[in-house]
N, CA and C atoms as a LAMMPS dump frame, in Angstrom:
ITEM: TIMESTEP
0
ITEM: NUMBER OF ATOMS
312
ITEM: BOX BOUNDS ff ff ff
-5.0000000000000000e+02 5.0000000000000000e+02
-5.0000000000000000e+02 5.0000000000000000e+02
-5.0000000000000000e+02 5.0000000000000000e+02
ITEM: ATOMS id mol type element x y z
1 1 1 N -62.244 -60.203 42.708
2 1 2 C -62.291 -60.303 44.159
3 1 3 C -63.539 -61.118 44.536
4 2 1 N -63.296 -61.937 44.984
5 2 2 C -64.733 -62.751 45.681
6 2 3 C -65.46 -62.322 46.692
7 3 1 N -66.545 -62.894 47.369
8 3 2 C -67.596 -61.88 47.579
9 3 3 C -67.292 -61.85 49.053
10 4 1 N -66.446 -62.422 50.085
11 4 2 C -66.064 -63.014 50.992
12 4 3 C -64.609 -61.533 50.758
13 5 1 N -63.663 -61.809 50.361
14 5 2 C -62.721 -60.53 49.91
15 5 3 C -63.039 -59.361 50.501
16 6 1 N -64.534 -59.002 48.91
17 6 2 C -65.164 -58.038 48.708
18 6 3 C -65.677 -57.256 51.007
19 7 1 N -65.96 -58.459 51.291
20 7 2 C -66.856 -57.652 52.435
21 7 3 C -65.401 -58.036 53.556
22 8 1 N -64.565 -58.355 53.592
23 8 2 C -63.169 -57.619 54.596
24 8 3 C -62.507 -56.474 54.38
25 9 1 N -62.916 -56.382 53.055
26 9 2 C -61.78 -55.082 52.115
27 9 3 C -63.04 -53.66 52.861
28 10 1 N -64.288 -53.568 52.741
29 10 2 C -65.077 -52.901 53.548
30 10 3 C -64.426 -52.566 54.548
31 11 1 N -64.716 -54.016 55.149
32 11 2 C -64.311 -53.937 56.602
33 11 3 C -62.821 -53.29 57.028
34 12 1 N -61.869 -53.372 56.28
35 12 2 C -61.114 -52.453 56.691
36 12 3 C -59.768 -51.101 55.866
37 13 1 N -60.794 -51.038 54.901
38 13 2 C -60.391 -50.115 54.03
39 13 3 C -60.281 -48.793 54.843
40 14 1 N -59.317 -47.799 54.281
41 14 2 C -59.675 -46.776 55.109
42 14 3 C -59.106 -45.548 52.999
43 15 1 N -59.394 -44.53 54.019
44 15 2 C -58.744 -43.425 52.586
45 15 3 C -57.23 -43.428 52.075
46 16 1 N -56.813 -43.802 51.257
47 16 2 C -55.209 -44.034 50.997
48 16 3 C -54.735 -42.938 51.582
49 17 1 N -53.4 -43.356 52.448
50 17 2 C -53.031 -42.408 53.137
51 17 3 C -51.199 -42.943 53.118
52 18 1 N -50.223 -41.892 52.867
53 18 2 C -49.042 -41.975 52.701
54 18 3 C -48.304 -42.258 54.439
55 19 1 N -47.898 -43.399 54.795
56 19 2 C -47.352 -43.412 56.217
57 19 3 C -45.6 -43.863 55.813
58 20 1 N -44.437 -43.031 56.462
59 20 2 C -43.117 -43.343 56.648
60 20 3 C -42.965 -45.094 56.406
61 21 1 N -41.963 -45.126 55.727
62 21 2 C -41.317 -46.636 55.857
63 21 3 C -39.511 -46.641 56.188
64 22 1 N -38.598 -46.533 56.907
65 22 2 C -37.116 -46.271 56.984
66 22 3 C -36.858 -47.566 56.48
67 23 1 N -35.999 -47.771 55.411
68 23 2 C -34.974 -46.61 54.811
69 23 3 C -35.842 -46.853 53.157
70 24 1 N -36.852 -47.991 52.797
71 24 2 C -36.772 -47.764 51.663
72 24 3 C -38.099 -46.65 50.606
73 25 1 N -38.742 -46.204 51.995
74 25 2 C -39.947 -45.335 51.857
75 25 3 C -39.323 -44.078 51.893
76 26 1 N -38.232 -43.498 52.116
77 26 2 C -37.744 -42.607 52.325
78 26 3 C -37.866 -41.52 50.815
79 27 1 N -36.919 -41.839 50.188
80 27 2 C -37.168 -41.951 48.71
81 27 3 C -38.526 -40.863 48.301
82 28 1 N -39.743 -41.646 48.239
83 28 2 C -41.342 -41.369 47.358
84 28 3 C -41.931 -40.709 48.596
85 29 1 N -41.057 -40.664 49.825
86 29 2 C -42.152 -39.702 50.871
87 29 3 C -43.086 -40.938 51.673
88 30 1 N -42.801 -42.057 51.267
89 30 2 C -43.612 -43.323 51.793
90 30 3 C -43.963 -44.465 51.17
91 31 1 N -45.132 -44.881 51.864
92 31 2 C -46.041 -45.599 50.689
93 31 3 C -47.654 -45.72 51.669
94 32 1 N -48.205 -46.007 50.389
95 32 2 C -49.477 -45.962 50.524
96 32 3 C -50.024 -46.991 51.409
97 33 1 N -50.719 -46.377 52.658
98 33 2 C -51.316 -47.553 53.358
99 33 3 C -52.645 -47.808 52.897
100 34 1 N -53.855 -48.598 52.952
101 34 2 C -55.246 -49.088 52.01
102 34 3 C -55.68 -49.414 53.077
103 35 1 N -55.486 -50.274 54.562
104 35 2 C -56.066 -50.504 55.4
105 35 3 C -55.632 -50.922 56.484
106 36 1 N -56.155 -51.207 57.357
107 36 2 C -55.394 -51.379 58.562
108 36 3 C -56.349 -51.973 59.717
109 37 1 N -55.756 -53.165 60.213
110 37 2 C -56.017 -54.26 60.725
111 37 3 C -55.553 -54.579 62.201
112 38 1 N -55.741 -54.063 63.475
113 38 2 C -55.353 -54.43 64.513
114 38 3 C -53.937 -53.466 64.565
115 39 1 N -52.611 -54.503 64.755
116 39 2 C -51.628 -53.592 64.57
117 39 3 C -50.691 -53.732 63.385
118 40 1 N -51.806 -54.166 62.234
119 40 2 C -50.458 -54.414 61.061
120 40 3 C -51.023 -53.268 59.728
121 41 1 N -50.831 -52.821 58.568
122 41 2 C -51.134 -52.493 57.762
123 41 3 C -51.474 -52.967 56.561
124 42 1 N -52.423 -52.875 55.425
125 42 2 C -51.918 -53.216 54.233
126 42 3 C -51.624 -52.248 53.352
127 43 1 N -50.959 -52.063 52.535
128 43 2 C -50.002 -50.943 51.933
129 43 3 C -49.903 -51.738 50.339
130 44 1 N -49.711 -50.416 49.363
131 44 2 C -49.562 -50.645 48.47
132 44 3 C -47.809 -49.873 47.772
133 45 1 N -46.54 -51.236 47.344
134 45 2 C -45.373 -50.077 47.027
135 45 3 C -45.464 -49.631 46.056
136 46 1 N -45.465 -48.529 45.47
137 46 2 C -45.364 -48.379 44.239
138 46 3 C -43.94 -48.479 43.766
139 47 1 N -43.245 -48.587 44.439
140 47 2 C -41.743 -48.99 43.563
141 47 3 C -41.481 -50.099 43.469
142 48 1 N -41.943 -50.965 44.048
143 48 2 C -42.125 -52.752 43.537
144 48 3 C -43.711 -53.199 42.792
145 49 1 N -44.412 -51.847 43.639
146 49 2 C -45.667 -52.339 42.234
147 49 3 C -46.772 -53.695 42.717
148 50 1 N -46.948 -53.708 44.002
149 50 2 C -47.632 -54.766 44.799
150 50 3 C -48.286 -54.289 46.266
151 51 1 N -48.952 -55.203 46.811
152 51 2 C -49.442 -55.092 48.247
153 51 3 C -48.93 -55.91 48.82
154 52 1 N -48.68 -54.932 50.212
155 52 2 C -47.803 -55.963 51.497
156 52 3 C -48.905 -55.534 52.348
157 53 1 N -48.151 -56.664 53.737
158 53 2 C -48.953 -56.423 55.014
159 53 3 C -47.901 -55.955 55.897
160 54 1 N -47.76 -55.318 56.878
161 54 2 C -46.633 -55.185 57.582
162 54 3 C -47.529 -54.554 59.256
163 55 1 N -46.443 -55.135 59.874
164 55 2 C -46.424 -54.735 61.571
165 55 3 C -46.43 -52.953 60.998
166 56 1 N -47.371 -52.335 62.615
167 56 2 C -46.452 -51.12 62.892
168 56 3 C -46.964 -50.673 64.301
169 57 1 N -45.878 -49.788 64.949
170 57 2 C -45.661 -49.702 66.064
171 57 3 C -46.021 -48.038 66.518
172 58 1 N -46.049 -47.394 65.433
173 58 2 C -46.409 -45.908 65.959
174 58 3 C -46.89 -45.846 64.784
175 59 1 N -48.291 -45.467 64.404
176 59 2 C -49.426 -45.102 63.344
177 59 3 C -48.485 -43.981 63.16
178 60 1 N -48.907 -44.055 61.277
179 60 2 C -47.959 -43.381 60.486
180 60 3 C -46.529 -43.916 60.474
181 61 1 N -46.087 -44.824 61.007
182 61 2 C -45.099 -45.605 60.285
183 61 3 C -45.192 -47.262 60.033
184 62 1 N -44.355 -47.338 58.897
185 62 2 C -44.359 -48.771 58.621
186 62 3 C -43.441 -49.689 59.256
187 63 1 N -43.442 -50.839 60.102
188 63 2 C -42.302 -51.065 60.714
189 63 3 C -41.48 -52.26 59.448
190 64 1 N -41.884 -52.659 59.096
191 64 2 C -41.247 -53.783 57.568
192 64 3 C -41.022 -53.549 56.521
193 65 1 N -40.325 -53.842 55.933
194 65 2 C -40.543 -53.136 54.019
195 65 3 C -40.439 -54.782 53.7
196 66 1 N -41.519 -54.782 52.961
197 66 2 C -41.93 -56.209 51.805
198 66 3 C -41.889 -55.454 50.185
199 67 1 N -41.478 -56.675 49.548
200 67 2 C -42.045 -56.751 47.832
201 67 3 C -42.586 -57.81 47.597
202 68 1 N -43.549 -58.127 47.881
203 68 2 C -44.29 -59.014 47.537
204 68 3 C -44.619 -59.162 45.958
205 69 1 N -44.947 -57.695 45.597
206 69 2 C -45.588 -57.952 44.021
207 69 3 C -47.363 -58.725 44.206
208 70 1 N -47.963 -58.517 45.16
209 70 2 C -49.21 -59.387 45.093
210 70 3 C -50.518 -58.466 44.482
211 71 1 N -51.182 -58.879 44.036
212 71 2 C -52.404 -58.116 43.852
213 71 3 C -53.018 -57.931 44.764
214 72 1 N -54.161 -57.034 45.093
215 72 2 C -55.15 -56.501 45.759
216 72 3 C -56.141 -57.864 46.661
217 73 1 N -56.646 -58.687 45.93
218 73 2 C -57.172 -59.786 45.964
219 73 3 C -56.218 -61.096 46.605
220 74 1 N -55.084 -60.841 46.296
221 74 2 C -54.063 -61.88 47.111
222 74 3 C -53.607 -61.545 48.21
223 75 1 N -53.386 -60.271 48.66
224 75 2 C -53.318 -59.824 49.764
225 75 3 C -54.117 -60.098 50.965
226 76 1 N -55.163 -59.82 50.295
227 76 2 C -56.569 -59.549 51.176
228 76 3 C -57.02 -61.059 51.568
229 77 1 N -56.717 -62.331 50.274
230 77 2 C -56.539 -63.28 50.913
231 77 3 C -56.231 -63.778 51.949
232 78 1 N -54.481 -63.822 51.878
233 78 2 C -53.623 -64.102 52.998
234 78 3 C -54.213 -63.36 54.14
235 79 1 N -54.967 -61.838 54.067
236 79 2 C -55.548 -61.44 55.16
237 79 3 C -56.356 -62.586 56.301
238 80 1 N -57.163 -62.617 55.374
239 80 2 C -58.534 -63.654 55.534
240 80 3 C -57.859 -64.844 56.248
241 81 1 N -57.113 -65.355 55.821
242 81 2 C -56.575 -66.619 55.594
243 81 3 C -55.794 -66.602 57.242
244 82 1 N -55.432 -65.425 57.815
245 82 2 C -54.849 -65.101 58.804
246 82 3 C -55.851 -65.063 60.039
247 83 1 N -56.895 -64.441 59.893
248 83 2 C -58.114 -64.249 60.53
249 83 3 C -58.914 -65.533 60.875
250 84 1 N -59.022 -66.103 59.947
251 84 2 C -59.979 -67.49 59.663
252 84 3 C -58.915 -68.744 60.412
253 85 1 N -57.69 -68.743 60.295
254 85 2 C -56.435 -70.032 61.184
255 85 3 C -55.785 -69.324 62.134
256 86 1 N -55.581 -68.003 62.186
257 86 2 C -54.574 -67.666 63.424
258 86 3 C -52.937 -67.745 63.141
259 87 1 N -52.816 -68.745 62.211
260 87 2 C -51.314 -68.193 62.137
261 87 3 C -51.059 -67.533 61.635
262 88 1 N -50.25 -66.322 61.897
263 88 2 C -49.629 -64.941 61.116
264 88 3 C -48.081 -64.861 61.065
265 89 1 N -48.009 -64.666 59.966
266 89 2 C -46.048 -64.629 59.169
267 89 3 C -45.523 -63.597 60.174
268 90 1 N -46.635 -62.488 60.378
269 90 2 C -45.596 -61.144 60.697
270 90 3 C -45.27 -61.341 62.52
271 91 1 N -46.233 -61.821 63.053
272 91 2 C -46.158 -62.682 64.376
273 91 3 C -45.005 -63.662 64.399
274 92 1 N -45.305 -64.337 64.015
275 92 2 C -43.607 -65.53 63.512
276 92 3 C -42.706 -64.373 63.471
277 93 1 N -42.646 -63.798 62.441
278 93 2 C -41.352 -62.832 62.101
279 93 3 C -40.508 -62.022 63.316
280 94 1 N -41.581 -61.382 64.142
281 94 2 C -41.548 -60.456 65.438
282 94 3 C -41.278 -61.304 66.174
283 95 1 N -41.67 -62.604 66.918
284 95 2 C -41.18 -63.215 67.583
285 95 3 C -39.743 -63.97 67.426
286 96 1 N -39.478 -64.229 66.069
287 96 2 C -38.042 -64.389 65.501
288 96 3 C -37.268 -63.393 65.685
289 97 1 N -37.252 -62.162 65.392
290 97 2 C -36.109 -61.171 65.519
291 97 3 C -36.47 -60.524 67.263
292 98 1 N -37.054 -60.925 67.919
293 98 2 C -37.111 -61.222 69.475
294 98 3 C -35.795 -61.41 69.895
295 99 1 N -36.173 -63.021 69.595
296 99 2 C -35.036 -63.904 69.848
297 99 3 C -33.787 -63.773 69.451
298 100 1 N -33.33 -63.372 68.212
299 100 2 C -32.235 -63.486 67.606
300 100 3 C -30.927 -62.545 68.278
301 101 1 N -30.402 -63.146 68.064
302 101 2 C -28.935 -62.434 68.422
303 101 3 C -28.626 -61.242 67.885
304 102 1 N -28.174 -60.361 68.566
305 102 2 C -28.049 -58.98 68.282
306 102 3 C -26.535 -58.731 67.344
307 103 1 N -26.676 -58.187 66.264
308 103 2 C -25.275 -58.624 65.492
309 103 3 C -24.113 -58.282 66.135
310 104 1 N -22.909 -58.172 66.596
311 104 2 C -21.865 -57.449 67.126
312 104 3 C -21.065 -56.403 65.798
């Protein structure tokens, strides 16, 4: 982890804590959230075995399910990387399923 990493992961680490994910957290009782950032999370799955970031809308739940498969350090990247340019995937994403047509 670089030393830049090292002092965001501080900044928003909190105590691993198990928050709901529907439907694929259901299963293990959850997954592990690691920190939490405004209104998104970072979470670790243990059934894919990686760190995601995901939206959420009522603390203690996850609103996305990702498999990323990323390490600790790649995560926290893309964190950074979000912070430092402003564009965010999960922003794109939310504003995409906005828009989209509701299936019939």
């Amino acid at each position: 982890m670089t030393d830049s990493q090292k002092r965001l992961w501080h900044a928003v680490v909190i105590e691993p804590v198990k928050w709901e994910q529907h439907s694929f957290g259901d299963e293990g009782g959850g997954f592990w959230v690691v920190a939490i950032v405004g209104t998104s999370v970072l979470w670790y799955n243990d059934r894919e075995e990686g760190f995601n970031r995901s939206s959420y809308s009522d603390f203690g739940r996850i609103d996305e399910y990702f498999c990323n498969h990323d390490e600790l350090d790649v995560a926290l990247e893309y964190l950074k990387n979000v912070l430092q340019g402003g564009k965010d995937l999960l922003k794109i994403l939310a504003d995409y399923r906005a828009k989209a047509p509701t299936p019939k």
